[in-house]
C-alpha positions in Angstrom: 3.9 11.0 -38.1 1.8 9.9 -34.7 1.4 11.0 -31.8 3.9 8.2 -30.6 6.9 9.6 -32.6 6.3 13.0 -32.5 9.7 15.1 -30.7 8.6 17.2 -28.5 9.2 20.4 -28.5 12.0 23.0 -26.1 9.4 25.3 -24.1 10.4 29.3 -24.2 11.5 29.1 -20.4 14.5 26.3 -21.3 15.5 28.5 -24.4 15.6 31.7 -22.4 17.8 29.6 -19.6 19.8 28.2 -22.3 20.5 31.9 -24.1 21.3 33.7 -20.7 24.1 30.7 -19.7 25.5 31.2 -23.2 25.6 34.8 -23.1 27.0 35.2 -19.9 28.7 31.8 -19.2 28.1 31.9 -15.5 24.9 30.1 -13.9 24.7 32.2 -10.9 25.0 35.0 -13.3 22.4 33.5 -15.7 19.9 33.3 -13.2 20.4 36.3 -12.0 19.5 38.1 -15.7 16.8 36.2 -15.8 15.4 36.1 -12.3 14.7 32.8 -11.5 16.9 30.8 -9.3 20.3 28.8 -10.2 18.8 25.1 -9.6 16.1 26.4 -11.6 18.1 27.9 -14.4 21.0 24.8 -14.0 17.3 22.8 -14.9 15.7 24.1 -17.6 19.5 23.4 -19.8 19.3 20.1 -18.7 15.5 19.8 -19.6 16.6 21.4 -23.1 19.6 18.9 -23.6 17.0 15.9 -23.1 14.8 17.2 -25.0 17.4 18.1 -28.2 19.0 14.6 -27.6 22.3 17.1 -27.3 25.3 18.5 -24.7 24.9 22.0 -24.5 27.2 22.9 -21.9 30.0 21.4 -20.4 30.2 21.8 -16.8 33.4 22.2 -14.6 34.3 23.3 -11.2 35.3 27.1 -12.4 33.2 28.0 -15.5 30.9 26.9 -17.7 31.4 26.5 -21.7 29.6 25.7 -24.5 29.4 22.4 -25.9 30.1 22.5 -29.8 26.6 21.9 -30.3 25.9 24.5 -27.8 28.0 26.6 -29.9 26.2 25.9 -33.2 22.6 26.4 -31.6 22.8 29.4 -29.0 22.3 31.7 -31.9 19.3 30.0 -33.1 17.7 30.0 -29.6 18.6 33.6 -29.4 17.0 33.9 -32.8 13.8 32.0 -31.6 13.3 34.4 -28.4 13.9 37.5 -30.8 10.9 36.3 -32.7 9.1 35.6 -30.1 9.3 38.9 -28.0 8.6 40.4 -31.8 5.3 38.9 -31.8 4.5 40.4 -28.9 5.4 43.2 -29.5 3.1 43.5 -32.6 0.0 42.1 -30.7 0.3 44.8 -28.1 0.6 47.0 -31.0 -2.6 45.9 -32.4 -4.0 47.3 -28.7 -5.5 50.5 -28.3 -2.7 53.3 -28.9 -1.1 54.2 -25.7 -2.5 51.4 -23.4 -0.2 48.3 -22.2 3.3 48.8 -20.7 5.8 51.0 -22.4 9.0 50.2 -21.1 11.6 53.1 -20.7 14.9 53.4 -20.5 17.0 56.9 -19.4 20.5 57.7 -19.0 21.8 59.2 -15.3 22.2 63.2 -16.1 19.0 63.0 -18.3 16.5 61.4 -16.0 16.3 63.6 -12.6 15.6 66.6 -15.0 13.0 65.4 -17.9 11.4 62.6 -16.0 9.1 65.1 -14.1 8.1 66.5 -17.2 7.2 62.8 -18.9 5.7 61.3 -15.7 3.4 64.6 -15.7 2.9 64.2 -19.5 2.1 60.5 -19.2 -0.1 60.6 -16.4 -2.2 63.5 -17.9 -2.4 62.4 -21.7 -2.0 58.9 -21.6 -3.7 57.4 -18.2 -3.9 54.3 -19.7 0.0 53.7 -20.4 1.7 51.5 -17.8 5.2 53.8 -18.1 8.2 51.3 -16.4 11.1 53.4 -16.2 14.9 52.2 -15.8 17.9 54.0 -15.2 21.2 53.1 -16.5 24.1 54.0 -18.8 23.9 54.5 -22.9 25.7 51.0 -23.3 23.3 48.9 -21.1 20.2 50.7 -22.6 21.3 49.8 -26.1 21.7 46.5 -25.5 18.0 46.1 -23.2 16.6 48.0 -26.9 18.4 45.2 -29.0 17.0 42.5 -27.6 13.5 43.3 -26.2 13.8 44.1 -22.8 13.1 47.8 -23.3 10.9 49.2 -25.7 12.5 52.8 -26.0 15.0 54.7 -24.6 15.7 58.6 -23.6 19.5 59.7 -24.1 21.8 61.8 -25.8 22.5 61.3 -29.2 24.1 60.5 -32.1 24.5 56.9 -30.9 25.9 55.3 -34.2 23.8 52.3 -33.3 22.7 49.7 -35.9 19.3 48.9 -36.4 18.0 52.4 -34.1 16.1 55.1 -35.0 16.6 58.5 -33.2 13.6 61.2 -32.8 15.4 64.2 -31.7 13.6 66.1 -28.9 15.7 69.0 -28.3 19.3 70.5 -27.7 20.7 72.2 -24.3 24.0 74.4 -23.8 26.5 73.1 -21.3 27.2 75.9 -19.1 30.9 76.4 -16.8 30.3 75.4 -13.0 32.9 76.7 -10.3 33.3 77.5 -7.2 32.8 80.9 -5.4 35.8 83.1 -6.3 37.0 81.5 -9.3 38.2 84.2 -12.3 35.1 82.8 -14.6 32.6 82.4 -11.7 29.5 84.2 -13.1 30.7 85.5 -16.4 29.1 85.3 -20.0 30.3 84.7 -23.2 33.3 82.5 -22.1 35.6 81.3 -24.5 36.0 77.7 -25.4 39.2 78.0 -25.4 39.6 78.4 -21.7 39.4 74.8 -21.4 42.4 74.4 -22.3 43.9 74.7 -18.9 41.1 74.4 -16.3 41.3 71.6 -13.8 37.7 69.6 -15.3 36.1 67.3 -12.8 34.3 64.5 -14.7 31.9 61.7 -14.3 33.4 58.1 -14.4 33.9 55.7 -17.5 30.9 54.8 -19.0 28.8 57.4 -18.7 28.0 59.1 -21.9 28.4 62.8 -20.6 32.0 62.4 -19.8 32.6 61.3 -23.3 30.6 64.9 -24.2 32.9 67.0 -22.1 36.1 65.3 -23.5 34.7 66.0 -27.2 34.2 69.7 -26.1 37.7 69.6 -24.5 39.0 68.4 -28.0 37.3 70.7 -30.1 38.8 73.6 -28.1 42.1 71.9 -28.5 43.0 70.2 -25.3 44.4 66.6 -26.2 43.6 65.1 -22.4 42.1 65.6 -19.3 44.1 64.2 -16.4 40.9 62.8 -14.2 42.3 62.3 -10.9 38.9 63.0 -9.5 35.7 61.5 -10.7 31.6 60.9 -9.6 29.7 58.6 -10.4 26.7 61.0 -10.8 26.4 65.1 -11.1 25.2 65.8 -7.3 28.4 64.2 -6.2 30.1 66.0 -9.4 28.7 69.4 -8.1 29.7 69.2 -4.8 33.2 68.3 -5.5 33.3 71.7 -7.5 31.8 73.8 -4.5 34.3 72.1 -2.3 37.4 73.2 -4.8 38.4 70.4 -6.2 37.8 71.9 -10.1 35.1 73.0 -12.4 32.7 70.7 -14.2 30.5 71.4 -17.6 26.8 71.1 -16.6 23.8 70.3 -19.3 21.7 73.2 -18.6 18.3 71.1 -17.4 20.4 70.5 -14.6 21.5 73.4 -13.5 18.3 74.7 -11.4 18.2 71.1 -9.6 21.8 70.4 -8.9 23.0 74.5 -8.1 21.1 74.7 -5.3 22.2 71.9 -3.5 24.8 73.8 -2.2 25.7 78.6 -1.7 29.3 77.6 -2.9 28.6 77.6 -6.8 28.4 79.6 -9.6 27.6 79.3 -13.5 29.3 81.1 -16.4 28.0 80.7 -19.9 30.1 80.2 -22.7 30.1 82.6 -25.3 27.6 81.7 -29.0 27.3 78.9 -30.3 27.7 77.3 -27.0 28.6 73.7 -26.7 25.7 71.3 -26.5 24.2 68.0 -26.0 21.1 66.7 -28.6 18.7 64.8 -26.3 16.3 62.1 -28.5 14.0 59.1 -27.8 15.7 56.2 -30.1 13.6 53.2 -31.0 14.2 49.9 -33.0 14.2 49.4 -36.5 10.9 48.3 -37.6 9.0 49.1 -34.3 5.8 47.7 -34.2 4.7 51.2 -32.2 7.1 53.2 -33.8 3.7 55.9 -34.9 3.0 55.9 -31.0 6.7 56.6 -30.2 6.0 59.3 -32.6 3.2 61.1 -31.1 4.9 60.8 -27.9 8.1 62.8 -29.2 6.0 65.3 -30.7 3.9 66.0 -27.2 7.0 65.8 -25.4 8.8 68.7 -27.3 5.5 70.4 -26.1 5.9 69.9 -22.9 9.6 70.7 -22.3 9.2 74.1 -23.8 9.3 75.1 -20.1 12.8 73.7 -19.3 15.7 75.8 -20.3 16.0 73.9 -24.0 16.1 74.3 -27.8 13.2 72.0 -29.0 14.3 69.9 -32.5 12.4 67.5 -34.9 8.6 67.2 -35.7 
């Protein structure tokens, strides 16, 4: 073949314009994922459509949908990018260990309490690794692991995720937050049973330590919890308790930070075995630096021996 009839070839940026506009089906959207502007975006499809000698996506005045074609090929240019960000994965692997960025994903109620304890561990051990940190909820992080935009996440666990590996770092109790005066202010070895009937404040949908509490409600046999009050984080959670709205459950890395906010609170701890969260770093499948993920779980559960926690794993 010459040079002459050669095809030319889609370039990475039209591909990742042309998977975003499929996945989300919005161009202002699309852009927005992948932060370049809309006429931008709106030009690297059309640059991809020329190029493919194909319609893509049909255009109207209220949405956006996919050609057929589109249809049949936004899973091969998903594909394509997946192999792509794979291969760089593997030549940053072939880097010194613990050099490059690394990054991390945390949920909410983990990351005010552990990050101190990486960031110190990171900056001490590994001076080299450029640590990028982002906070958001289990759901979000899984899907940033899936497809390449994080590297490896810290959250509570099991997930039930295909194609993830957990390292487990360590367990924590929940402990009983109320306010001043309540019957179980204060007290140990309190039954699970008692939440059965106590007004429980919880975080909203989505967040992965609500779900936690309403498995611990269910295991001591209450079938709902009528949440006519929620936060959207534990400070605000905290201070709804100390105000006397409820009581809340409260992993116990949190307890020192978010207790002291405010004279109007008290902990009770429940009586052995206490409920509990598992707290892990979770990888992909096949990680090209899963043996550095590895050696950075095992120094972790070093380091957090100081926190109120049950170390696990190694």
């Amino acid at each position: 073949m010459t040079a002459g009839n050669r095809r030319r070839q889609p370039s990475l940026a039209q591909l990742r314009a042309f998977a975003a506009v499929a996945e989300h089906l919005h161009f202002r959207d699309a852009a927005a994922a992948t932060g370049t502007s809309q006429p931008a975006l709106s030009g690297a499809v059309a640059a991809l459509e020329e190029t493919l000698g194909v319609t893509l996506v049909e255009r109207t005045t209220r949405k956006v949908l996919l050609s057929p074609a589109g249809e049949r090929l936004a899973p091969r240019a998903k594909a394509v990018l997946e192999e792509v960000a794979a291969l760089l994965e593997e030549a940053d692997a072939l880097r010194a260990p613990f050099t490059g960025a690394l990054r991390l994903g945390v949920i909410p109620t983990v990351a005010p309490y552990v990050l101190p304890t990486v960031l110190r561990l990171v900056h001490d051990r590994y001076p080299q690794l450029d640590l990028q940190v982002h906070e958001e909820q289990t759901a979000s992080l899984l899907d940033g692991l899936a497809a390449g935009r994080l590297d490896l996440l810290l959250l509570a666990v099991p997930l039930g995720a295909p194609g993830v590996i957990e390292i487990p770092l360590f367990d924590e109790d929940f402990v009983l937050v109320t306010p001043p005066g309540h019957r179980l202010g204060g007290r140990r070895g309190i039954p699970r049973d008692v939440l059965r009937e106590l007004n429980l404040l919880l975080l909203d949908e989505g967040h992965c330590l609500r779900d936690q509490a309403l498995e611990i409600c269910r295991e001591a046999g209450r079938t709902g919890v009528a949440a006519t009050t929620t936060a959207a984080g534990l400070s605000t959670l905290v201070q709804l308790v100390a105000g006397g709205l409820g009581v809340t459950l409260l992993p116990r890395t949190a307890v020192d930070v978010e207790t002291t906010r405010s004279s109007r609170l008290l902990t009770g701890c429940f009586t052995d075995p206490a409920p509990t969260r598992r707290i892990a770093l979770a990888m992909r499948t096949g990680a090209a630096r899963a043996a550095e993920y590895e050696q950075l779980a095992s120094a972790l559960r070093e380091a957090l021996r100081d926190l109120p926690v049950r170390t696990v794993g190694g």
